[in-house]
C-alpha positions in Angstrom: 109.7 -71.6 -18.6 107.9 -74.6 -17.4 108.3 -78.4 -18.5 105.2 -78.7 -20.3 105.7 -75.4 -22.1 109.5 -76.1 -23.1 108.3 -79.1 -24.5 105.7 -77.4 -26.2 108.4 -75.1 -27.7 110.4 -78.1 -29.0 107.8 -79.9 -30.7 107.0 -76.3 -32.7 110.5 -75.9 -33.9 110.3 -79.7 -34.9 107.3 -79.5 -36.9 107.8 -76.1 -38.3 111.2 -77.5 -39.7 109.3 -80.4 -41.2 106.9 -77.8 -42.6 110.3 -75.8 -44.4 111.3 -79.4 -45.6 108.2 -79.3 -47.4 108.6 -75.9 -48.8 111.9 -76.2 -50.1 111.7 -79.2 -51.3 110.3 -78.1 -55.3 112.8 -75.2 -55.3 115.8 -75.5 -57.4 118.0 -74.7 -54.2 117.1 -77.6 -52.4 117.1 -80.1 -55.7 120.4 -78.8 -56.7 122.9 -78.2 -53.7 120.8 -79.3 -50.6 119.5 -82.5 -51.8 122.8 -83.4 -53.4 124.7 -83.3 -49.8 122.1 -84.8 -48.0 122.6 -88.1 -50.2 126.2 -88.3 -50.0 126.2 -88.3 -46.4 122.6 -90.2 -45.9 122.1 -92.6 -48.4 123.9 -95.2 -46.9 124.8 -98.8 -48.3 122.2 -99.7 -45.4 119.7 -97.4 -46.6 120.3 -96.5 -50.2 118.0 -93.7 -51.3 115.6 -93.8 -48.7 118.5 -92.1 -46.1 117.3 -88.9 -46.7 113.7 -89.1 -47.0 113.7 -90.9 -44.1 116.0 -88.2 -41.6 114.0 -85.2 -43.3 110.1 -86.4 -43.9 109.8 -89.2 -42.0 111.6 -88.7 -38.1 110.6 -85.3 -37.6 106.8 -86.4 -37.0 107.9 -89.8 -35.9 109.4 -88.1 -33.2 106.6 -85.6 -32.0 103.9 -88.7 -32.0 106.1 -90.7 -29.6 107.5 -87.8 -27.3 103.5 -86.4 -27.5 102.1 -89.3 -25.8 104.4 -88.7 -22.9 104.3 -84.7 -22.7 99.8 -85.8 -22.8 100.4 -88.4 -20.1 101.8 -86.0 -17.7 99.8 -83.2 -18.8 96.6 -85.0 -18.0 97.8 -84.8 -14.8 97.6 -80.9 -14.8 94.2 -80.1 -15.5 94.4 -76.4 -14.9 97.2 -76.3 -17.8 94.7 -77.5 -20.1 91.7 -74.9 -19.7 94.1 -72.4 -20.1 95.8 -73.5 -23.8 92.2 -74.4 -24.9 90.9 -70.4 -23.7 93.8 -69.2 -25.6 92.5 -70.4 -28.9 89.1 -69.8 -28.3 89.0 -66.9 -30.7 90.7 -68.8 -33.6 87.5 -71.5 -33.3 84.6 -69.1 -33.5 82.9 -69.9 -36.9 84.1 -67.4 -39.4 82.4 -69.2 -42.4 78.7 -71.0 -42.4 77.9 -72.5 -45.8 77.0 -75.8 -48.0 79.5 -78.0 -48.5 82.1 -76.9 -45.9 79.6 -76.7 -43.4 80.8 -74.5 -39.8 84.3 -73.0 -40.8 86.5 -71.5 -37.7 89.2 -68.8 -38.2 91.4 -71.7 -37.4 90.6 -73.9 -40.1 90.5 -71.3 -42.1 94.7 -70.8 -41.1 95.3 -73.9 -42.0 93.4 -74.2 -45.0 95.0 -71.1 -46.5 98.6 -72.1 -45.4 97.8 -75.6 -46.9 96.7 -74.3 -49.9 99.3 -71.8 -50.8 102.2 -74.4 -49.4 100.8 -76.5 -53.1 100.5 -73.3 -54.6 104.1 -72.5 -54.0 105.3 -76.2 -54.8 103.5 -76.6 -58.2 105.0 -73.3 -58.9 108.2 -74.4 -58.3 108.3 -77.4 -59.4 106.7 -76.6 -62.9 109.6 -73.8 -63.4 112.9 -76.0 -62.0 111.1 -78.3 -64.9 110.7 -76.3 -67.5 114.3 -75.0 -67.1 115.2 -78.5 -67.5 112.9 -80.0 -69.7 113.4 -83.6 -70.4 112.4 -84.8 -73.7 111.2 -88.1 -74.2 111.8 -90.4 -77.3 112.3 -89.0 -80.6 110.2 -86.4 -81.9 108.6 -85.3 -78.8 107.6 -81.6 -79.3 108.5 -79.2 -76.7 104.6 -78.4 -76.1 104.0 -81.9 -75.2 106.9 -82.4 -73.0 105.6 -79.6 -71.1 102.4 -81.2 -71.2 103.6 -84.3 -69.6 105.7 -82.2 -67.0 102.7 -80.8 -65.2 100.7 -83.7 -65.2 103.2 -85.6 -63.7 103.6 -82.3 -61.0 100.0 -82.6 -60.5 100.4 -86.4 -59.1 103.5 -84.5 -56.8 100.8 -82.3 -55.3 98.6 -85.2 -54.6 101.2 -86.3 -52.6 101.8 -83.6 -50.8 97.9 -84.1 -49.5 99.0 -88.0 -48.5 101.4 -86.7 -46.2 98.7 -85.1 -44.1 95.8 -87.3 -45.0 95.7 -90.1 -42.3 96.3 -87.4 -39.2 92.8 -86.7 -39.1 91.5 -90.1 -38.8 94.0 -91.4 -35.9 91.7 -91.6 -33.4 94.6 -92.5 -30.5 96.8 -89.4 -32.5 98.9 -87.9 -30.0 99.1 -85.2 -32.6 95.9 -84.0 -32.7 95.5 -83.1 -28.7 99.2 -81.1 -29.1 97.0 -78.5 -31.2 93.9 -78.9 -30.0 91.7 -81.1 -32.0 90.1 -84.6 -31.8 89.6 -86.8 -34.4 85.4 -86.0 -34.7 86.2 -81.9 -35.2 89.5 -82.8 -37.1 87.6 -85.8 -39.6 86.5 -82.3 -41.7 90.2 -81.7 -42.8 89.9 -85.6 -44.0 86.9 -85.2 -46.3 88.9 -82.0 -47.9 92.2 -83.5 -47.7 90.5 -86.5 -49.4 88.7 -84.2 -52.2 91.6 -82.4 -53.0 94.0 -85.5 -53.6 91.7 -87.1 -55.6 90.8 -84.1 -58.0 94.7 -84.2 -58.5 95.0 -87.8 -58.6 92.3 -88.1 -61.4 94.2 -84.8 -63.3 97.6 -86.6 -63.2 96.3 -89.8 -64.7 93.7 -87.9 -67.8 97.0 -86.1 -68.0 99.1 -89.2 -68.9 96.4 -90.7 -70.6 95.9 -88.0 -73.0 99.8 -87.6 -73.7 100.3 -91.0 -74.2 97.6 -91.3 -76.8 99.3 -88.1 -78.5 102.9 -89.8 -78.7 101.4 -93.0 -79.5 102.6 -94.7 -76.1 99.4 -96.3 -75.2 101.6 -99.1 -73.8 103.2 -97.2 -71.4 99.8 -97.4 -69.7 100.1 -101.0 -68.9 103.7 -101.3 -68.1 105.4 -102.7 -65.0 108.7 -101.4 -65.3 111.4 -103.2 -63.4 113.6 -100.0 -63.0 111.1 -97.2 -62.7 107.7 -96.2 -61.7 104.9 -98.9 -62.4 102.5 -97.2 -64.6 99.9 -100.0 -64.3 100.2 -100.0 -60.4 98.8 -96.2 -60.9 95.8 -96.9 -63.2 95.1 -99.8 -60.8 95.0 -97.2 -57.6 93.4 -94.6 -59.5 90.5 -97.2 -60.7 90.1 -98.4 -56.8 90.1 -94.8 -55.5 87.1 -93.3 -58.2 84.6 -95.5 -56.3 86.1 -94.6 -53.0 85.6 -91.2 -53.8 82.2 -90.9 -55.5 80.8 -93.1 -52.4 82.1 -90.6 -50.0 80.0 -87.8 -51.3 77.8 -86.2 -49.1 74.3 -87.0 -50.6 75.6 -90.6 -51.5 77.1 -91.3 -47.9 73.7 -89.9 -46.3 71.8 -92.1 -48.4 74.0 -94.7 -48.8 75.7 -95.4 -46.0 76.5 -98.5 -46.0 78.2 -98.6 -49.8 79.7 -95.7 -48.5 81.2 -97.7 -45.7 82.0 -100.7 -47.4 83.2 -98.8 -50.3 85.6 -97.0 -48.2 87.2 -100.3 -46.4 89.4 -100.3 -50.0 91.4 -98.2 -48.4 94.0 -100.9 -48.0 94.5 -102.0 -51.5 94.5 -98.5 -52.3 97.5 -97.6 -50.1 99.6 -100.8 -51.4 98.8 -99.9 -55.3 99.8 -96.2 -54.4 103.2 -97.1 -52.8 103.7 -99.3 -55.4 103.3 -96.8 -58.0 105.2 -93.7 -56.4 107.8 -96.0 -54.7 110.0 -96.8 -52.0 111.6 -92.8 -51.7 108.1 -91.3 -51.7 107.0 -93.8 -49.8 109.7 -92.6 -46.5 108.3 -89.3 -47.6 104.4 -89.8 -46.5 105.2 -92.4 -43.8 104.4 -91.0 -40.8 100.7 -90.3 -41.5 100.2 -93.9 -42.6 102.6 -95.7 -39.9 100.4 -94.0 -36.9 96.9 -94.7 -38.7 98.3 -98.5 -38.9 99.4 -98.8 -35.2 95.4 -96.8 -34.3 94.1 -99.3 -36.8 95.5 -102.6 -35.0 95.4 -101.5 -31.9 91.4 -101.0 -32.5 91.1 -104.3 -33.9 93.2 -105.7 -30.5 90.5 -103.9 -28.6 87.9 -104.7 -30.7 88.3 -108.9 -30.6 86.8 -108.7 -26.6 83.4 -108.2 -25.8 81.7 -105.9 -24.0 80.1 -106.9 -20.7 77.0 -105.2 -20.9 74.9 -104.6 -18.0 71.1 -103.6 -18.9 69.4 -101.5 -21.5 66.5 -98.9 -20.6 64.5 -98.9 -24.0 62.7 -95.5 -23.6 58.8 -94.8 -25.1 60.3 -92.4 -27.8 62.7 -95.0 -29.8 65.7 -94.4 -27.7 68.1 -97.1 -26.0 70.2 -96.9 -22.8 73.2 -99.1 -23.0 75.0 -99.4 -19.9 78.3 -101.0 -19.7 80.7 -102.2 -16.9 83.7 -100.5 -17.0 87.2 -100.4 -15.6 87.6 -98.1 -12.6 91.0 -96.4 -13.9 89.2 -95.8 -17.4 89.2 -91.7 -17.7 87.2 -89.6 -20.1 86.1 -86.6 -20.5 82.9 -84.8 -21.5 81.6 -85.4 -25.2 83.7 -88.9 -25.4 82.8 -90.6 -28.1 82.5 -94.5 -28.0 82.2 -96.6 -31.2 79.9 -99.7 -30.9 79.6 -103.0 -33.1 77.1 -105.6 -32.7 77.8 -108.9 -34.8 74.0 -109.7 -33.9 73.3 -107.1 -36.8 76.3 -106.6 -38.4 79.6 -108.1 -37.7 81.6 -105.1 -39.6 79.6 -101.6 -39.2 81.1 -99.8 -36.4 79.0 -96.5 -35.1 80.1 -93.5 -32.9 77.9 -92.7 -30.3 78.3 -89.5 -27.3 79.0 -91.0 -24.0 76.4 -90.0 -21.4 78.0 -91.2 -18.7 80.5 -89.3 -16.2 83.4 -91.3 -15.1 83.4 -89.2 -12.0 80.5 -89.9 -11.1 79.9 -93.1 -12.3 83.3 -95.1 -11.8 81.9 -98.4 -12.7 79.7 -97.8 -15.8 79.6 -96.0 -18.8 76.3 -95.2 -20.7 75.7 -94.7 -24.1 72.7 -93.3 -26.0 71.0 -94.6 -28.9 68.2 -93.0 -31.2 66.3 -95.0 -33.6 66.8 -93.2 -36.9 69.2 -95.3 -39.1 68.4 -98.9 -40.3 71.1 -100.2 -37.7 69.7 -97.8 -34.9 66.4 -99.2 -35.9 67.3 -103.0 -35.8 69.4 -102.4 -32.7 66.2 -100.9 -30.9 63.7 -103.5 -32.4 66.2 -106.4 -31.0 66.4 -105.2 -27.7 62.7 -104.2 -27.6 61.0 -107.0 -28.8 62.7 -109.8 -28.0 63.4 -111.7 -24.7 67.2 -111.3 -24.7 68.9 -112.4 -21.5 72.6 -111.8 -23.2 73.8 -109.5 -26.1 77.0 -109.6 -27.6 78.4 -106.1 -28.2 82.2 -104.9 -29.2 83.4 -101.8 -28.5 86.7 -99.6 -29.5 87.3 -95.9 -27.2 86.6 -94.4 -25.7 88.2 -91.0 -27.4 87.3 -87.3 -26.8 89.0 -84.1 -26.1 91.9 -83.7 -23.2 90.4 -81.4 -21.1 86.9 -79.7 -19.9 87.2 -76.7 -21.5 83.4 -75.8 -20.7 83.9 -75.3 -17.5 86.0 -71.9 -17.6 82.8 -70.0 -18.8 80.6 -68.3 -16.8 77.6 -69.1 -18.6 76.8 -72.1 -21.2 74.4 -72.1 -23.6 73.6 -76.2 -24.8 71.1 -76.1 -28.0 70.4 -79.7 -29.1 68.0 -81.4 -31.0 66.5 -85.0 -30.4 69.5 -87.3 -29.9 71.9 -84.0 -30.0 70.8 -83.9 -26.0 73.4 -87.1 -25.4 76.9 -84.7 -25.3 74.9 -82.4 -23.2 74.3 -84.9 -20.5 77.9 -85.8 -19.7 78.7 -82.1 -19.5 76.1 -81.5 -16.8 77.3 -84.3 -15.0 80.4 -83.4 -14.9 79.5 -79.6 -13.5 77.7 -81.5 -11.0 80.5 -83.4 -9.6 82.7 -80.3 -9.7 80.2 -78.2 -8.0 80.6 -80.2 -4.8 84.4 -79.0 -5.0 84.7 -75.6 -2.5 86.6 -73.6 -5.2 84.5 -74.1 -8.1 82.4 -71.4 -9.4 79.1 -73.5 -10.8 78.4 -71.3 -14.5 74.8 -70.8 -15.0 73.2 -73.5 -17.8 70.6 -72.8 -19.7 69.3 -75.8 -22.4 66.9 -75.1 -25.4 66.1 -78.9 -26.9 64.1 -79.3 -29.5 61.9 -82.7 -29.6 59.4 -83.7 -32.3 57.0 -85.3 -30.0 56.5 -85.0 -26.3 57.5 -88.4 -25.6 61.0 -87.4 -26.3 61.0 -85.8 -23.0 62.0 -89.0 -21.9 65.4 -88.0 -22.6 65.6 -85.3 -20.5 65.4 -88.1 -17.0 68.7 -89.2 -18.5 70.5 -86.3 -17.3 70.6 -87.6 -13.7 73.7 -90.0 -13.0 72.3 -93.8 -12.6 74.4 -94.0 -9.7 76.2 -91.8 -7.1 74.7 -88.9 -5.6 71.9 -86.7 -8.1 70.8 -84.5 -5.2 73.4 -82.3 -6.1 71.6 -81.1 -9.0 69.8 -78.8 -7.1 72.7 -76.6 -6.4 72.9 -76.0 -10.4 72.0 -73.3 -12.2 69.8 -74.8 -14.8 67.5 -74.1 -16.8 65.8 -76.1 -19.6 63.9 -75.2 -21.8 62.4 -77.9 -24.5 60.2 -77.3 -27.3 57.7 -79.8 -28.8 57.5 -78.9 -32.8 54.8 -81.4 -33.4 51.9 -81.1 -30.8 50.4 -78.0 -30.1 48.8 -79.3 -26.8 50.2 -81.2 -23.8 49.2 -84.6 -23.8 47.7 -86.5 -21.3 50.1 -87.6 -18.4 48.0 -91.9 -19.3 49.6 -91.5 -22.8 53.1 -92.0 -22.3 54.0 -95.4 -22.2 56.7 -97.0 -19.6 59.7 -97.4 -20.0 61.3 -100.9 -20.3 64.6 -102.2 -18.5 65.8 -105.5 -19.5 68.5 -106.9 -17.5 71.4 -109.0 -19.0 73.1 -112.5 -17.6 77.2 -112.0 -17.2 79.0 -113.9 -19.6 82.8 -114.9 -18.7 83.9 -113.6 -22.1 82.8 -110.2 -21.6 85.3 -107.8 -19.6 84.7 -104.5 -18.9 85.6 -101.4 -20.9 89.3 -100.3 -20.6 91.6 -98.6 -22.2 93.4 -100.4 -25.0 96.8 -100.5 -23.2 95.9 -99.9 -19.9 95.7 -96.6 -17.1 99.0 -95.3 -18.6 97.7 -95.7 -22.2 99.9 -92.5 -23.2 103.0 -93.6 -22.3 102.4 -97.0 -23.5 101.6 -95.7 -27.0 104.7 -93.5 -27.1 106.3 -96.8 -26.5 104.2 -98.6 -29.1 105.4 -95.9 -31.6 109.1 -95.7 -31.2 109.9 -99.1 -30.6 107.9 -100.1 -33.9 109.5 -97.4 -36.2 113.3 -98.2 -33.8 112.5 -101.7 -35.4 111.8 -101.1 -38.6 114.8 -98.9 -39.5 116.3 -101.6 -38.7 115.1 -104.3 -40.0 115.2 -102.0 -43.3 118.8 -101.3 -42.7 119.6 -105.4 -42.3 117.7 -106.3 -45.8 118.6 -103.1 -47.8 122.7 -103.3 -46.5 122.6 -107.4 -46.7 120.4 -108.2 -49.6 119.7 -105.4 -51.9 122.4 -103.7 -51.7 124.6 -106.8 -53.2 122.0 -107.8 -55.8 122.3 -104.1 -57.4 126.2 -103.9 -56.9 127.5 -107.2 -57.3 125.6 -108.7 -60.2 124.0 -107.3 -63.4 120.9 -107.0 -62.5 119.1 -104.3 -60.6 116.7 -105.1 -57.9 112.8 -105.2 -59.0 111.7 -100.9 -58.2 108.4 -102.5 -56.9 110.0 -104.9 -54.9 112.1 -102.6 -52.5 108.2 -100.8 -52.2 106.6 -104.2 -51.3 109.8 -104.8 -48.6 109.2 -101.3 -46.5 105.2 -102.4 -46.7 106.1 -105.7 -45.4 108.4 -104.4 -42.7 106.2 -101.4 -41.7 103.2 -103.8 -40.8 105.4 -106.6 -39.5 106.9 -104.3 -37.1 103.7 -102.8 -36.0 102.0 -106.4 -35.3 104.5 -107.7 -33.3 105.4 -104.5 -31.2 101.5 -103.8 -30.2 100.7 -107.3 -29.8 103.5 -108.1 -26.9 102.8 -104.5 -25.6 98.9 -105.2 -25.6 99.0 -108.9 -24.2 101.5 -107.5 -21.6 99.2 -104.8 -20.7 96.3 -107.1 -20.6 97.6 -109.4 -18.3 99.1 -106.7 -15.9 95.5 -105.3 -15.9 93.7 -108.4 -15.6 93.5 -108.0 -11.7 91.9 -104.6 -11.9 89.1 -106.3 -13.9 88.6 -109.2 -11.8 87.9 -106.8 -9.1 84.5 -105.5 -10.6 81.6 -107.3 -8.8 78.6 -107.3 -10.7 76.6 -104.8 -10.1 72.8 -103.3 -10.9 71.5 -100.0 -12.4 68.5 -98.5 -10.3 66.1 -97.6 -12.7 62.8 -95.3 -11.9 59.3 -96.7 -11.1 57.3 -94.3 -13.9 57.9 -92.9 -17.0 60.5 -90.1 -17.0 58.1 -88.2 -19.8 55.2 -88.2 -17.7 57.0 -85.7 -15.0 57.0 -82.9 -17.9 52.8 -83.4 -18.9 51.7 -83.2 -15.3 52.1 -86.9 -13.4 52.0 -86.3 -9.1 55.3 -84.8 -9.1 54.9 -85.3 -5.0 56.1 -88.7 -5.3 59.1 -88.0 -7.2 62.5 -87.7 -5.0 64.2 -84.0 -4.8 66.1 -84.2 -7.6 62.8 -85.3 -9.8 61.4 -82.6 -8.6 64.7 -80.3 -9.4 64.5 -81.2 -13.1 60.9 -80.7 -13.5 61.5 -77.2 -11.8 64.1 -76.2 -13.7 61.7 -77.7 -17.3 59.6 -75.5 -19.1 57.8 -77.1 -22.2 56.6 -75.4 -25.3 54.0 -76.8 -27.4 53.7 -76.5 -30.9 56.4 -73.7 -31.6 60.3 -73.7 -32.1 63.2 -71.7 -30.2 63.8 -68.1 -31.7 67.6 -69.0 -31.2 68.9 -65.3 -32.1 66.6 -63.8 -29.3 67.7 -66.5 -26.6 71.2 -66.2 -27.1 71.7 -62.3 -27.4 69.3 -62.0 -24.3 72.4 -63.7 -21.9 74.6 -60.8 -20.9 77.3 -63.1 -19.2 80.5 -61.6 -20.3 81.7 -65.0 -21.4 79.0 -68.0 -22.6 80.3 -70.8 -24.1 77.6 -72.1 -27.1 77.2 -75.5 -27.7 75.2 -76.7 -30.5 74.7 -80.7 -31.2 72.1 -82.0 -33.6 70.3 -81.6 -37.1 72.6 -79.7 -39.9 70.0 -76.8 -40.3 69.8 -76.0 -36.5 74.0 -76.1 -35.7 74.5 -73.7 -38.8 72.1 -71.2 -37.5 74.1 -71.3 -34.0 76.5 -70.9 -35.9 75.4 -67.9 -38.1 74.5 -66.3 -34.5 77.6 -66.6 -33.4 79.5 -65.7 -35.9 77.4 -62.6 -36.6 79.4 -60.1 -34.5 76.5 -58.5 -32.8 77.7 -60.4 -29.5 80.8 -60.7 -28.5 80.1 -62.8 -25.4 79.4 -65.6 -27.3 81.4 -68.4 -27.6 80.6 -71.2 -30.4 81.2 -75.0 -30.5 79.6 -77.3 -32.3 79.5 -81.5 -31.5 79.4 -83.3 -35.1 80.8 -85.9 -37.1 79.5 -84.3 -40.2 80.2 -81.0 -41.7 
């Protein structure tokens, strides 16, 4: 057995016993003899009741994000290891499940989804009959019906947390998690959005719950106490009252049309998580930990990244409302295909960050990375009418990334299949880039590419230039299989070559705040974060240990009074973000400085841009001047006026034994790729779909 795969076999047992933790934990077994043996020998006079939560809930994952990031650093250097783990679960991600609101289902979401579902099942079961075995009455003249009333509501609020524990995964962007089962954070933000749904229908249940059994017993009160001993009622209404908007923002119709309440909505987040903790406590608290303590080292170690600007090169504004914004970058920066990079530009707004595909290759382009920009949005739109129509000779621009998947998984199939729409074409530019630059490798077997894009107007044909590398060597194109073939929906006749407008490159002065794009911590940006994680949760157990051993411990023993229940919450909050501040600052500011050299290497450096408009090579311009690989891409082009791709035809007429499908673009067109797919009548087919929404 090798290295990577022993590891591999470690970090299953780990996380499958974490997984029985939370199975047994609502059983009567595990709150009546396991539980009670655990505390005598964990809760400690430096840890107090957190002992045990904190070996059993919170270590287990602790330890799999920091001893990830080093299994993915040397793994990254074995890029045959990763086509093959990604084949072997290409069967659980065909679509299994197309349909309004999940969107695309897989057979592996679907696997997780069910385990998920019957892991609450189980623990509401559970918990609701070790409670009713032992119903506890409170105050005089409670009536049995009531107490059991008050029981499951307050089990409801149990099952919410079980959702916490998993909630934040899906939204680490840096998660070393994520890659060990194959997922990024754009295909995994899904499990977020039900995660998310699912906490807050039991959320909302727990709290009517109390609310309707305090107005039975007359305990109205109880809804605005703050007790010093127990659980703060009033902390809860206080979460439940932030979370509401949270949630009703976050609806799909409302976030489509509303995005921007949506996002600013959704920034609560943070009050939210302190009122929550407050309310459940410092033992729960230990119990969800590891979800939140990643998402706040990803979240600082953003904003690190974030505070430095962007040295951006030149933007090619294109006749169809698309921008090209080309960034210097940092030689030892590594991505792969379908990368995402998010972008902020205080010029429109100083806090709206967006995700855009990277259309660059880092292969190919060592020195620059691209990124693509549609008009369609009201920040797309003011982005592309700043850049457009106004003599800018420096932009200020912030970026965070990029992230994307661990490995080119596209390349082991003999055929692919890429069917975008307008901007969906961006992914799809990398990916041929990339073949490209393995094509000139001896070994490598080129797989035949075939690309139906749909476009609304001919002048979006302007995109299609954009899948030849500003730099390097584009010749090699013509040794590609390819074959495009683009569709104009809205014109029925091809246009006259004298209609298309040129294209427009504007040019941008240095500035000596600007630095290239880099990795947040560097070239070894794994290991780094693995070292990021464990020393920060190393130092806070210990810093825990020093204030719960040398100053709660002898306020509760050695004086009358107990120590404030919210307090001890507000200490592991305190210590959790103190420790992750000062660990990733000194291990970011070290990084930066060790890099700095690398950076002052980069010369600046210009883009070649082309003479004509890229559309006019596709509606009949002298195609004799155009270099070899021009010529390639219009060879390769066949346009369709006024009709749209019969998808199911195209797709069942490939007989490759193994074509992987791609789809990126409107909702409409990736579900009926989907629905294709998924169908059965091909079994060659292989789906994927590129999204951030369902």
């Amino acid at each position: 057995m090798s290295s990577h795969a022993m590891m591999r076999m470690i970090f299953l047992v780990v996380f499958l016993g974490w997984l029985t933790i939370w199975v047994m934990l609502p059983t009567k077994l595990y709150k009546y003899t396991w539980r009670p043996k655990l505390d005598s020998k964990l809760n400690s006079t430096y840890y107090a009741a957190q002992g045990t939560n904190l070996l059993l809930f919170s270590f287990p994952m602790m330890f799999i994000a920091a001893f990830g990031c080093a299994y993915l650093h040397f793994q990254k250097k074995s890029r045959a290891s990763n086509s093959k783990s990604s084949g072997a679960v290409a069967f659980l991600k065909r679509p299994v499940l197309v349909m309004a609101p999940l969107g695309i289902v897989s057979a592996l979401d679907l696997i997780f989804s069910a385990m998920f579902v019957a892991l609450m099942i189980w623990s509401l079961a559970n918990y609701l009959y070790v409670s009713f075995g032992h119903l506890h009455m409170d105050g005089v003249g409670e009536k049995i019906w009531q107490a059991k009333f008050r029981s499951v509501s307050l089990r409801l609020g149990y099952i919410g947390n079980i959702c916490w524990a998993f909630l934040f995964f899906p939204v680490t962007r840096a998660s070393s998690l994520l890659p060990l089962v194959g997922l990024t954070s754009e295909s995994s933000i899904k499990y977020h959005i039900w995660l998310g749904h699912v906490s807050n229908i039991l959320f909302v249940a727990h709290t009517i719950g109390f609310i309707i059994y305090w107005a039975m017993t007359d305990q109205m009160a109880e809804m605005i106490e703050w007790s010093r001993t127990y659980v703060s009622n009033v902390a809860g209404v206080i979460a439940i009252v932030i979370a509401i908007p949270m949630w009703v923002t976050s609806m799909p119709r409302f976030r489509r049309k509303m995005f921007e309440v949506f996002f600013y909505t959704h920034h609560l987040y943070l009050v939210y998580i302190v009122f929550y903790v407050l309310h459940v406590g410092d033992t729960y608290f230990c119990m969800i930990l590891p979800g939140i303590f990643l998402f706040l080292i990803d979240r600082f170690l953003r904003f690190l990244q974030s505070r430095h600007r962007a040295r951006l090169l030149s933007a090619r504004v294109l006749p169809c409302g698309v921008v090209e914004l080309n960034f210097c970058k940092a030689p030892g920066l590594y991505y792969n295909p379908t990368s995402v990079l998010f972008v902020n530009v205080p010029r429109i707004s100083k806090l709206q960050w967006h995700p855009f595909t990277i259309a660059s290759n880092c292969n190919t382009e060592q020195d620059k990375l691209s990124v693509i920009i549609k008009s369609e949005g009201s920040w797309s739109q003011k982005l592309y009418q700043e850049i457009s129509s106004s003599n800018l000779d420096h932009l200020e621009i912030s970026t965070e990334g990029p992230y994307g998947p661990l490995s080119d998984h596209f390349l082991r199939h003999e055929s692919l299949v890429l069917v975008c729409g307008g901007s969906g074409i961006t992914p799809f530019i990398s990916i041929i880039q990339e073949i490209i630059f393995q094509s000139q490798k001896p070994d490598f077997k080129v797989p035949r590419v075939v690309m139906i894009c749909a476009f609304k107007h001919s002048a979006d044909l302007a995109m299609l230039d954009l899948l030849l590398p500003i730099s390097g060597t584009p010749a090699q194109i013509c040794q590609l299989q390819l074959q495009i073939e683009a569709y104009i929906t809205s014109e029925k006749d091809q246009p006259n070559a004298d209609t298309h407008e040129p294209l427009q490159t504007i040019w941008f002065k240095p500035s000596p705040l600007d630095s290239p794009i880099s990795a947040t911590l560097g070239p070894n940006n794994w290991l780094w974060l693995g070292a990021v994680i464990s020393s920060s949760f190393i130092m806070f157990l210990l810093l825990l240990s020093i204030v719960t051993g040398y100053y709660i411990y002898p306020i509760d023993h050695n004086t009358e009074k107990i120590y404030h229940f919210s307090y001890r919450a507000l200490w592991d909050m305190f210590l959790v973000c103190a420790c992750i501040f000062v660990v990733s600052s000194l291990v970011f500011l070290w990084r930066k400085k060790q890099n700095a050299w690398e950076i002052n290497q980069i010369q600046n450096t210009e883009v070649p841009t082309p003479t004509t408009s890229p559309g006019s090579w596709f509606c009949g311009a002298d195609r004799e001047l155009e270099s070899l690989p021009h010529q390639s891409l219009v060879q390769a082009t066949k346009v369709h006026f006024g009709s749209r791709p019969d998808l199911k035809k195209i797709l069942f007429d490939i007989k490759e034994s193994d074509v992987g499908v791609l789809a990126c673009g409107p909702r409409k067109m990736r579900h009926e790729v989907a629905k294709i797919c998924a169908s059965g009548l091909a079994d060659n087919l292989q789906f994927e779909y590129i999204s951030f929404t369902l």
